[in-house]
C-alpha positions as CSV (number, residue, x, y, z in Angstrom):
1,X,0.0,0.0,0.0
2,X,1.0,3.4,-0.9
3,X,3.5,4.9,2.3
4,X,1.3,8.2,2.9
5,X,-2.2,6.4,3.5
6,X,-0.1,3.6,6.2
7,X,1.0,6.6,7.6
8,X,-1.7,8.7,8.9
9,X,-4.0,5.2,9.6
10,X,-1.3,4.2,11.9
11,X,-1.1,7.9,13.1
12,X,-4.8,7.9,13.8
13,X,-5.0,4.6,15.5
14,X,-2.4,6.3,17.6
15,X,-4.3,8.8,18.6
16,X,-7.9,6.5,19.5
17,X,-5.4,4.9,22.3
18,X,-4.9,8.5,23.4
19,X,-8.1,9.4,23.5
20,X,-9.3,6.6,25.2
21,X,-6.6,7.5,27.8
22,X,-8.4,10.9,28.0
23,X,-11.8,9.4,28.5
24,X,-10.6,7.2,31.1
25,X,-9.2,9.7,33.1
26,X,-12.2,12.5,32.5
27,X,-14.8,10.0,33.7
28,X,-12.6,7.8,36.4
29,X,-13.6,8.2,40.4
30,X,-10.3,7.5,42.0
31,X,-7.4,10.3,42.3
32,X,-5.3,7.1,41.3
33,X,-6.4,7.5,37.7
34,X,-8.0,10.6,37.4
35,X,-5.1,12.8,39.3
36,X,-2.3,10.6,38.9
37,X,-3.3,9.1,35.2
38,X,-2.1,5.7,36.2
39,X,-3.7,3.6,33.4
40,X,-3.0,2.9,29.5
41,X,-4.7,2.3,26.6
42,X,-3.7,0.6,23.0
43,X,-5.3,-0.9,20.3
44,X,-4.7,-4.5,19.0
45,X,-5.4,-6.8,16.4
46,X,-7.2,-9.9,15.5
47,X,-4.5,-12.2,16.6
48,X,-4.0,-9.8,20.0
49,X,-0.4,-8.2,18.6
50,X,0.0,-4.5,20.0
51,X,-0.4,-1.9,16.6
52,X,-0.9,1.0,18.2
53,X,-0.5,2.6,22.4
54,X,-1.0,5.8,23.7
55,X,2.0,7.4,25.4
56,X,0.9,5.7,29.3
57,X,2.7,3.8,31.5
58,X,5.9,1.7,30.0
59,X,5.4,-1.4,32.7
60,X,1.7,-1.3,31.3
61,X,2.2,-1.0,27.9
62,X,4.9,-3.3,27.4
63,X,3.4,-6.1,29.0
64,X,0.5,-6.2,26.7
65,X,3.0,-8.1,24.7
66,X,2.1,-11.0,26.5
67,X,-0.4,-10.2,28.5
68,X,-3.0,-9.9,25.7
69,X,-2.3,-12.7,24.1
70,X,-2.7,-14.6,27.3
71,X,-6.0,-13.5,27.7
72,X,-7.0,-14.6,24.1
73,X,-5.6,-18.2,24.4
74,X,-7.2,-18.5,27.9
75,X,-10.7,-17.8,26.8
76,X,-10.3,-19.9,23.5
77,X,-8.7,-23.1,26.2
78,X,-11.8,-22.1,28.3
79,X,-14.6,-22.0,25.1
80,X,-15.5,-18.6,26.0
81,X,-16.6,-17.0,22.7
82,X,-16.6,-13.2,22.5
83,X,-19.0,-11.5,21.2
84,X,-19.9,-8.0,19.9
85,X,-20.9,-5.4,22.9
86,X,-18.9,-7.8,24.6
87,X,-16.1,-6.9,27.4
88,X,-13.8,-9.1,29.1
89,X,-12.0,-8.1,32.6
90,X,-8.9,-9.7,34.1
91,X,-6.1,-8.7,36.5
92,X,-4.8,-12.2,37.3
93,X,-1.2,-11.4,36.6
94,X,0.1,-14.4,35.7
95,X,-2.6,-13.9,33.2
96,X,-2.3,-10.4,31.7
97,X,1.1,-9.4,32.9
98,X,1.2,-7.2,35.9
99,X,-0.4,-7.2,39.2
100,X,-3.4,-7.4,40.4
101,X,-4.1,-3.7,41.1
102,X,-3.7,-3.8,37.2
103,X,-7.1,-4.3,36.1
104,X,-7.4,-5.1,32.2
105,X,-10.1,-4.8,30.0
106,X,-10.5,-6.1,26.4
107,X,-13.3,-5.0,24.0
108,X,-13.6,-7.0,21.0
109,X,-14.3,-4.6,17.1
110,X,-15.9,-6.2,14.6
111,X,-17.2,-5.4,11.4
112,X,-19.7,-7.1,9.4
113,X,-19.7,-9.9,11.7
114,X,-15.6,-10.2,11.3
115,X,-13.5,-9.6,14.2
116,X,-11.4,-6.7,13.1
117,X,-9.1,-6.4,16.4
118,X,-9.7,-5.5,20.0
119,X,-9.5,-2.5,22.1
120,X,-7.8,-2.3,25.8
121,X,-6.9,-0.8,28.7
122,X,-5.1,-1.2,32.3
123,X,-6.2,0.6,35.2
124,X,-4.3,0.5,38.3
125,X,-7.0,0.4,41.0
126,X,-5.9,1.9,44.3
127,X,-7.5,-1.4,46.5
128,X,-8.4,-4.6,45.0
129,X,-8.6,-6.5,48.6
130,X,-6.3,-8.3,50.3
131,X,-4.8,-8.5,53.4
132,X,-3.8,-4.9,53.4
133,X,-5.3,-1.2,52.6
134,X,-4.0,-0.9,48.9
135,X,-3.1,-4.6,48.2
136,X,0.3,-3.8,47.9
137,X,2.8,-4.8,51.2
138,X,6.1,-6.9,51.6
139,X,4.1,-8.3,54.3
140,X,2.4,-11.2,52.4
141,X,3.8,-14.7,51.0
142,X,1.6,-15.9,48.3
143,X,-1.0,-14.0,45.7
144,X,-4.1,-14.7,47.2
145,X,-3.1,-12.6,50.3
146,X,-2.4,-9.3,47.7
147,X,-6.2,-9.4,46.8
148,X,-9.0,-10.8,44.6
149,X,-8.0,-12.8,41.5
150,X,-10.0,-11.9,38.4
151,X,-9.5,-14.8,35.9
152,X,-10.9,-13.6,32.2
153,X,-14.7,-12.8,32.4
154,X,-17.3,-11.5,31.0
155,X,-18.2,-7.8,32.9
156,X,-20.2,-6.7,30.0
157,X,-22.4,-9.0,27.7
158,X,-23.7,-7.7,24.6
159,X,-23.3,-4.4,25.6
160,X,-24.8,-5.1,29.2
161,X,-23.0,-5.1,32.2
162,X,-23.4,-8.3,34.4
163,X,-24.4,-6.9,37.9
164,X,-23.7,-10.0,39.4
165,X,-20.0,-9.6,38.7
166,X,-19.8,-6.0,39.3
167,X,-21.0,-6.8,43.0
168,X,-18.5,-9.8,43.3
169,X,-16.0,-7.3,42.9
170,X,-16.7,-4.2,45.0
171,X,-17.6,-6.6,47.4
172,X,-14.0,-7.5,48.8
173,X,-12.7,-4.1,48.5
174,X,-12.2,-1.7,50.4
175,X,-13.6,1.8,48.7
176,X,-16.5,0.6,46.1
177,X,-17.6,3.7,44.6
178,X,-13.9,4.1,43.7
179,X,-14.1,0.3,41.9
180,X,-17.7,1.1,40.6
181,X,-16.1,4.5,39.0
182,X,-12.9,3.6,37.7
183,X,-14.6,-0.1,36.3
184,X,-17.0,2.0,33.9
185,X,-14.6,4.7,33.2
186,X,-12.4,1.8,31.8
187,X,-15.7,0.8,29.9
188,X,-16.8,4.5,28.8
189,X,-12.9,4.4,27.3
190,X,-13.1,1.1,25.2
191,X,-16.8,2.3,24.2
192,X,-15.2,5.2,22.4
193,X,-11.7,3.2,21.3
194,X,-14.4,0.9,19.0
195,X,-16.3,3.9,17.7
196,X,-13.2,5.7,16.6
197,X,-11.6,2.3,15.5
198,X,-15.1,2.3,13.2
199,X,-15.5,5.5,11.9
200,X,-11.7,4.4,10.8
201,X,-12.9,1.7,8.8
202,X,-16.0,3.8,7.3
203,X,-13.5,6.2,6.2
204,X,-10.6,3.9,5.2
205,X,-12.2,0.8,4.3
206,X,-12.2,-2.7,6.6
207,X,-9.2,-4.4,4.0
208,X,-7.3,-1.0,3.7
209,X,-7.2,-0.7,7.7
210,X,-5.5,-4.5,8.5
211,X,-3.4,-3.7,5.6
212,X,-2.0,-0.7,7.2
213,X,-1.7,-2.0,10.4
214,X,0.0,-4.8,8.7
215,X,2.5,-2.9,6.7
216,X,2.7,-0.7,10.5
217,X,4.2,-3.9,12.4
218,X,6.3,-4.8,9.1
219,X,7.9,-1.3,9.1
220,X,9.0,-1.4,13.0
221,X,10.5,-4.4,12.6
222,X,12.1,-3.3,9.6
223,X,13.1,-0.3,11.4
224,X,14.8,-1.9,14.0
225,X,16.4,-4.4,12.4
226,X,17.7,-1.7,10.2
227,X,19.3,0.0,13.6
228,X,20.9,-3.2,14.6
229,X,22.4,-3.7,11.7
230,X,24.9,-0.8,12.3
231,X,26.2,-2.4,16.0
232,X,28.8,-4.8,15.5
233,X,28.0,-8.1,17.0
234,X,28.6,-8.4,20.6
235,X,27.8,-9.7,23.8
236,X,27.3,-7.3,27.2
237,X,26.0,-8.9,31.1
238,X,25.8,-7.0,33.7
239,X,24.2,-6.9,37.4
240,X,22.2,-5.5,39.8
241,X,20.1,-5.9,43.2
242,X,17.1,-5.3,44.6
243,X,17.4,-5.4,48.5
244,X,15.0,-7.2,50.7
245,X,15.7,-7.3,54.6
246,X,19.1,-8.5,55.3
247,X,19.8,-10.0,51.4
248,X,20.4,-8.8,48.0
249,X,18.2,-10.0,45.5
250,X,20.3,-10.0,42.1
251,X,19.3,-9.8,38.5
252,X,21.8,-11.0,35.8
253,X,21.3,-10.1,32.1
254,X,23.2,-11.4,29.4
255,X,22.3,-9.1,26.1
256,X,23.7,-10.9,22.5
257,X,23.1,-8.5,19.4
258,X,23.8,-10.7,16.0
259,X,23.1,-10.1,12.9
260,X,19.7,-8.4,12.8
261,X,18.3,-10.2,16.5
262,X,18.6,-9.1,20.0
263,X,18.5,-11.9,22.8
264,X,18.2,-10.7,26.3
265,X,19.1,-13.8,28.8
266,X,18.3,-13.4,32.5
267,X,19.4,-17.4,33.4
268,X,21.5,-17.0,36.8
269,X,19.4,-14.3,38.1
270,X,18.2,-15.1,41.8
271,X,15.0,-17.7,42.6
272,X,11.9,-16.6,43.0
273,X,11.5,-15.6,46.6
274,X,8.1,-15.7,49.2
275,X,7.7,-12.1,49.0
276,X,6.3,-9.6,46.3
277,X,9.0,-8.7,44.8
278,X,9.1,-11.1,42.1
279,X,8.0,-9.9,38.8
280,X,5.9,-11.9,36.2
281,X,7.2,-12.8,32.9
282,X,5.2,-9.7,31.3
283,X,6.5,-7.3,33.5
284,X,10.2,-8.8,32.6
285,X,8.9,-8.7,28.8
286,X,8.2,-4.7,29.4
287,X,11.2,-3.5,31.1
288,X,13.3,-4.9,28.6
289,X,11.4,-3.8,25.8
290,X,12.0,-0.2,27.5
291,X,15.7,-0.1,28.4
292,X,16.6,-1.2,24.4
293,X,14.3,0.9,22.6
294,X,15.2,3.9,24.9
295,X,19.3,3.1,24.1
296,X,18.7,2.3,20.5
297,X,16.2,4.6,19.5
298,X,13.9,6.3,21.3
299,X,11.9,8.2,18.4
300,X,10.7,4.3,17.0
301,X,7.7,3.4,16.5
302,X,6.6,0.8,18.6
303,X,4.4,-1.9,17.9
304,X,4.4,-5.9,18.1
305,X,6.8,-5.6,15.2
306,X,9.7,-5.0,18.0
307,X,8.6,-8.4,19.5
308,X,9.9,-10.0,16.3
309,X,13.5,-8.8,16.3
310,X,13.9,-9.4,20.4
311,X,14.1,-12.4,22.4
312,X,13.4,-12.7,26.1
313,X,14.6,-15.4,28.0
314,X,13.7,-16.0,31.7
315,X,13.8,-19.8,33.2
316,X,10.7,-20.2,35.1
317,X,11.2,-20.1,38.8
318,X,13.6,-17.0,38.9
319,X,12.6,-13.8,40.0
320,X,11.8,-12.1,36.8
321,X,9.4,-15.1,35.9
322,X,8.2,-16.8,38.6
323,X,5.7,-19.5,39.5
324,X,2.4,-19.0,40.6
325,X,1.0,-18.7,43.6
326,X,4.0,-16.4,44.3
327,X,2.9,-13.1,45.3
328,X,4.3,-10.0,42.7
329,X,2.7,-6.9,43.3
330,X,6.1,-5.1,43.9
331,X,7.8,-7.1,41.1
332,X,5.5,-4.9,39.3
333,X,6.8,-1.3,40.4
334,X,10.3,-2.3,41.7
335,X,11.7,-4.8,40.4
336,X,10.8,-3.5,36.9
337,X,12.7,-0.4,37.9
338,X,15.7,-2.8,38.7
339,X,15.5,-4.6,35.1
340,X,15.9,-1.5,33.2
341,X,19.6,-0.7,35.5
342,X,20.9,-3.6,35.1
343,X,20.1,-3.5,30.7
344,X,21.4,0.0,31.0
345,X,24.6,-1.0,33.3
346,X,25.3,-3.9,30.6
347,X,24.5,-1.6,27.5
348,X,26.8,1.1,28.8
349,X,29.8,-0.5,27.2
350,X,28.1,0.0,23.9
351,X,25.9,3.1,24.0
352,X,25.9,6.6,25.6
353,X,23.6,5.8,28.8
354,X,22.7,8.0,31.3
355,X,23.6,7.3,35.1
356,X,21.6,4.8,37.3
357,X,18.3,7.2,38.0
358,X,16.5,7.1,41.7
359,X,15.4,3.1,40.5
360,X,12.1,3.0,42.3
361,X,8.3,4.2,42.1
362,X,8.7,5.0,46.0
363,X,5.8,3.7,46.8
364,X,3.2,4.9,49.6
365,X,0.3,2.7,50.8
366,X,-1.4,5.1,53.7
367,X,-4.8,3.5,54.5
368,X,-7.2,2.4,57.4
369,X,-11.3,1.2,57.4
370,X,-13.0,2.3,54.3
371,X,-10.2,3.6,52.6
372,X,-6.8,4.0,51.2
373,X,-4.9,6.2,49.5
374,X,-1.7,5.4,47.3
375,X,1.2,7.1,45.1
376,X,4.4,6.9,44.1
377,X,7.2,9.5,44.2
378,X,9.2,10.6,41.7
379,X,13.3,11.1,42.6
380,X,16.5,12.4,41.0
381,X,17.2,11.2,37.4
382,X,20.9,10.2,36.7
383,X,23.4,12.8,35.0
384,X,23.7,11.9,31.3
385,X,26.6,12.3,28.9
386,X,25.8,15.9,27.7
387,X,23.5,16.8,30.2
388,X,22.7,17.3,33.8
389,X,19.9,14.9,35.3
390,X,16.7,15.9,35.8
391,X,15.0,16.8,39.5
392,X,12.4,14.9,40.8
393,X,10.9,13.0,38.0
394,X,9.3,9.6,37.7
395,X,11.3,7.4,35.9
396,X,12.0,4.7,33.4
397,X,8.6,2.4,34.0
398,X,6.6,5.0,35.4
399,X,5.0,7.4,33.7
400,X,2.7,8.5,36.5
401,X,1.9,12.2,37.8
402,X,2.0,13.5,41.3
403,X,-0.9,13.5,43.7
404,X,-2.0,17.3,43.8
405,X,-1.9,18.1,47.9
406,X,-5.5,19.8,47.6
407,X,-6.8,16.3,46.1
408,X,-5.3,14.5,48.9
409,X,-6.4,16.8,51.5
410,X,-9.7,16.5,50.3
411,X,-9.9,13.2,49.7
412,X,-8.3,11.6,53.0
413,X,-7.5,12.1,56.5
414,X,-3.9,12.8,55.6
415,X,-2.3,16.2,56.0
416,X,1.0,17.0,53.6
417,X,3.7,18.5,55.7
418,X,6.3,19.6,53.4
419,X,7.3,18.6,49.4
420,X,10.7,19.8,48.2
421,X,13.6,19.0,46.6
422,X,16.6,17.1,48.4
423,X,19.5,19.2,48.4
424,X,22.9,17.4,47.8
425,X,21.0,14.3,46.8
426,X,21.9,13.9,43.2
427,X,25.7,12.2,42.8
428,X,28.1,14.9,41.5
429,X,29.9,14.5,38.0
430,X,30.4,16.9,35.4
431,X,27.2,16.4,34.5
432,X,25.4,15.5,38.0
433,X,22.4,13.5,39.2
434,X,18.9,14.9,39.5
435,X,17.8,15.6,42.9
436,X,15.4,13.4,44.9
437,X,12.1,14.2,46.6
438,X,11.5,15.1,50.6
439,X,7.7,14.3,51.3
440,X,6.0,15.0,54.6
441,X,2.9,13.6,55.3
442,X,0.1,13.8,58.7
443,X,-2.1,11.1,59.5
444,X,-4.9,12.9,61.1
445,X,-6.5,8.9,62.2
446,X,-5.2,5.6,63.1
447,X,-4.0,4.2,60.0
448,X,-1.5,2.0,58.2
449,X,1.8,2.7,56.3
450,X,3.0,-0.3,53.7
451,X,6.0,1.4,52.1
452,X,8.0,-0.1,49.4
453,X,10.8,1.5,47.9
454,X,14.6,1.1,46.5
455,X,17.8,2.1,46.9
456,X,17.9,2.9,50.7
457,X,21.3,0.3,51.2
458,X,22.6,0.6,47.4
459,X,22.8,4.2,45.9
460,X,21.7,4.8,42.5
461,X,25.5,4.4,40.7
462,X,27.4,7.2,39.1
463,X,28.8,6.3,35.2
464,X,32.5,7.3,34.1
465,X,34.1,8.6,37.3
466,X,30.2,10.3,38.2
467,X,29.5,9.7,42.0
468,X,26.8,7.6,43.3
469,X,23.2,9.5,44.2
470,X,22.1,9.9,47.5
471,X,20.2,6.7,48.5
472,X,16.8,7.2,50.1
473,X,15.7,7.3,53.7
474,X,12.5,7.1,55.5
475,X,10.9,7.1,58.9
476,X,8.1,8.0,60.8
477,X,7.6,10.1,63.8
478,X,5.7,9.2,66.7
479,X,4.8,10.9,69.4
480,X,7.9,13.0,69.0
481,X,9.8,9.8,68.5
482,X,11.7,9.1,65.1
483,X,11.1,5.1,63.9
484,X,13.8,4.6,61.5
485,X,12.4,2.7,58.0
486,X,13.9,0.0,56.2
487,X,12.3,1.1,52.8
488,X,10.1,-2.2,52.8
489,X,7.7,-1.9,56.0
490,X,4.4,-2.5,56.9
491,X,3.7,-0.2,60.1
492,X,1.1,0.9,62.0
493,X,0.1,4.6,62.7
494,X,-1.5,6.5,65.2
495,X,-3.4,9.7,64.6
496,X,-0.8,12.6,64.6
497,X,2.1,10.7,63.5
498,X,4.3,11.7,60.6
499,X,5.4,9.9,57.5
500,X,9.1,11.3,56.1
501,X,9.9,10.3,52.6
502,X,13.1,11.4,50.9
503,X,13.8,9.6,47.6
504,X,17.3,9.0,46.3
505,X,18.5,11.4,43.6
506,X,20.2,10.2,40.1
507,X,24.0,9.0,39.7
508,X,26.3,11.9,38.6
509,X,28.3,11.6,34.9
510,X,31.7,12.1,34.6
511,X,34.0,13.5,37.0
512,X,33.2,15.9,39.1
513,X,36.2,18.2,39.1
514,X,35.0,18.2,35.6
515,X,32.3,20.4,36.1
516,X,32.1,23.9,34.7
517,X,32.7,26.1,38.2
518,X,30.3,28.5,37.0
519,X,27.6,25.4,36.6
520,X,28.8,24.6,40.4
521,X,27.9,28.4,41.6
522,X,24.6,28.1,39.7
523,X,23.2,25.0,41.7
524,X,24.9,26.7,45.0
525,X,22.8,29.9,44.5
526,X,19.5,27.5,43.5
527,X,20.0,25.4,46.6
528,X,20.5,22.3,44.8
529,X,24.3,22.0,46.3
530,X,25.7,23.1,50.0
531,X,28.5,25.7,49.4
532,X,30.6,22.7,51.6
533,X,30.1,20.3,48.9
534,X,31.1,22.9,45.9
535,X,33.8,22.9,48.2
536,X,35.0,19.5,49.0
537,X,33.8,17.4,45.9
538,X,33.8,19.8,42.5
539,X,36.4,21.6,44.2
540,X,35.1,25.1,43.8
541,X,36.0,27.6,46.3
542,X,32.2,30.4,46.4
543,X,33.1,33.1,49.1
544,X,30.3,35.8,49.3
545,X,31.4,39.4,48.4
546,X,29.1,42.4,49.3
547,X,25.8,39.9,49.7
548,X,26.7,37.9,46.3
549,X,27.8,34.7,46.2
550,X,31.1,34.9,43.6
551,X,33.7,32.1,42.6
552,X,37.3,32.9,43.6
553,X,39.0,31.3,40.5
554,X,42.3,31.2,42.1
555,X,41.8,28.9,44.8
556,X,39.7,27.3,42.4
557,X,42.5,26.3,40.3
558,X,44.7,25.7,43.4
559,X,41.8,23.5,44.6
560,X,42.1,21.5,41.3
561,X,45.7,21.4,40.4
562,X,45.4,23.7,38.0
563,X,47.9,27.0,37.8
């Protein structure tokens, strides 16, 4: 088909996934989706292969790979037939990729009786049951304890939503009206993701539309095959380690580019463990699919066509692919975050890669009877090699916004304390680390804290002589006592106390003597650097002359060997 017609169909179909993103969020109850936007939308085909995605949440997105093509072979194993009106909903995640806050929904199109392809979308819900507000604490052992397992159903037939199910479901969780709302916002969304997806095919034409979604999936693969042919052949590993009470948890990758294939290998990596952390095969699929398309091309278009160029290896068992009944609701925010270091540690030797970033979602679960509230917290991304790192940001398999205070002061009995920047908190470098996050909340009832974060005992690392970031540290204050935080804790609060946050800032790039001095006066003067560490790691002597903070270049160039 002729280049300019594929073009702006795959364009379009583009843009349906972003709209339904926008309906989802206009119409959704919770903060969790509507504030903090954390849900996705795509649009796939007949045989469930990703052609289009809005730009949503990477861990999401990229686990549709699998995920949706799970859900398809699992109602063709179980005879379900799908039908048109019809919606399926599932969050089992050894199902559709995540965890089980992740609830998925699947619309089938059809035209004239043919099945043309499906919408979907993935909502993260902020309670789904469990043993603990939010579903989401180191404290549990096996899934069923993180909350209600949805196999593929039904919710809507023939355009009809099945009470009976709906009730099932905001029956064993803790804020229904939230479930109710955000359940048929996710409907509302696919109900307009088929109408577009429609007016497409009136427009285009039912053959002309698979052809260019066809020739869409052809070109990406083309594409990237295209890029890999310029690497030389080569083989990178690398490591890194999630931490989980007294042990590190390591993740090995092997990466081998030949010819015109990638193969990613994560054999050696540590067993699966009785603890959430563990991150299902789709998860594993996503965060790879992330780290190489960010270091070989970020501008690609991505599609299901990059599935046929990569291979993703992960023995059953391991952490990045484990066995079910093990529990993996972290695996989903943290251990994700951990995949895409260690595939940026090992591609380092190969590309221009930033420094390690803050490598968690931070996560904060603050609830108690009838509700609970939940978001992550962005940190300090790592200094690259032309440019500084960026202050408090989500990163890497996040795409997530902050929760506005007013919305959370409105919504729960919390009170926010303080939100700033960490000072001193990215790693220096010539081109340093972003800064992390300080966040200060007030529980103003009894409640209870499940935090889950990263790199509180191993700092984000520096690349290229850049100094490691300032690793996080929490704790909580009560009754005027501090209660020092491990960074995975399940705690109980009383009303008054005080929940501290401060998340790790980016590794720094290059050496920090490196750095311009007049850079090094800049962060001084914008609080983003003490004058004592201009001083004792850049090496820049700032004295203050007549109220102004000035550079005196002399010691400056003592400081650094320089004459």
């Amino acid at each position: 088909m002729d280049t300019v017609t594929a073009e702006v169909i795959r364009k379009s179909t583009e843009f349906i996934a972003e709209e339904m993103g926008i309906v989802l969020r206009n119409t959704a109850y919770s903060p969790n989706i509507k504030d903090r936007m954390d849900c996705s939308c795509a649009v796939l085909s007949a045989q469930g292969e990703l052609v289009a995605q809005a730009e949503h949440i990477p861990v999401h997105l990229g686990s549709l790979a699998v995920g949706a093509k799970n859900i398809l072979e699992y109602l063709d194993r179980e005879e379900i037939s799908v039908e048109e009106g019809d919606i399926i909903v599932v969050n089992d995640p050894y199902i559709a990729g995540t965890h089980l806050n992740d609830v998925t929904m699947l619309k089938p199109i059809f035209c004239n009786s043919k099945l043309l392809g499906f919408v979907i979308n993935k909502a993260h819900h902020v309670d789904i049951g469990g043993s603990y507000p939010g579903s989401m604490s180191c404290n549990v052992e096996e899934l069923i304890q993180e909350g209600l397992i949805i196999p593929p159903m039904k919710l809507v037939k023939q355009g009809k939503i099945d009470d009976e199910i709906l009730r099932l479901i905001t029956s064993n969780v803790r804020i229904p009206r939230y479930t109710i709302g955000d359940l048929k916002a996710q409907i509302a969304s696919l109900n307009v993701g088929e109408k577009r997806v429609k007016e497409l095919m009136d427009k285009y034409g039912f053959e002309t539309v698979i052809e260019a979604w066809d020739w869409s999936l052809e070109y990406t693969e083309r594409y990237l095959k295209a890029k890999i042919a310029d690497i030389p052949d080569c083989e990178v590993e690398a490591v890194d380690y999630l931490e989980f009470e007294d042990e590190l948890i390591n993740i090995n990758a092997k990466v081998t580019i030949k010819g015109d294939r990638i193969k990613v290998d994560f054999s050696g990596s540590h067993k699966q463990i009785d603890a959430p952390l563990n991150a299902v095969f789709g998860v594993t699929v996503a965060s790879t699919s992330f780290a190489i398309k960010a270091v070989i091309d970020p501008e690609m278009p991505m599609n299901y066509g990059f599935f046929r160029v990569v291979d993703i290896f992960a023995p059953e068992g391991i952490i990045v692919n484990p066995i079910k009944p093990a529990p993996v609701a972290i695996g989903n925010v943290e251990t994700s975050q951990r995949i895409v270091d260690v595939l940026l540690k090992a591609l380092s030797s190969i590309f221009p890669v930033p420094a390690a970033s803050h490598g968690s979602m931070n996560n904060v679960v603050i609830g108690g009877k009838g509700w609970a509230f939940y978001e992550t917290i962005g940190g300090g991304s790592g200094g690259r090699p032309n440019k500084d790192g960026v202050d408090g940001v989500h990163m890497n398999m996040t795409n997530t916004m902050n929760t506005p205070i007013e919305v959370i002061e409105n919504e729960y009995p919390i009170m926010i304390m303080e939100y700033s920047l960490r000072e001193d908190s990215g790693g220096a470098g010539k081109f340093k680390g972003g800064l992390g996050i300080r966040r200060v909340y007030k529980v103003l009832e009894d409640a209870i804290l499940s935090l889950t974060t990263e790199r509180v005992k191993l700092p984000p690392w520096g690349l290229n002589g850049g100094l490691n970031g300032k690793p996080g540290e929490h704790y909580v204050v009560k009754s005027g006592k501090k209660v020092e935080l491990s960074g995975k804790d399940t705690i109980s609060l009383s009303k008054g106390d005080v929940i501290v946050i401060n998340t790790p800032g980016g590794g720094g790039y290059g050496k920090p003597e490196e750095r311009d001095p007049k850079l090094v006066l800049e962060d001084v003067k914008d609080g983003k650097i003490s004058i004592e560490s201009a001083l004792r790691i850049y090496r820049v002597k700032i004295v203050e002359e007549n109220g102004n903070l000035m550079i005196d270049y002399d010691e400056t160039s003592k400081l650094r060997g320089k004459n």
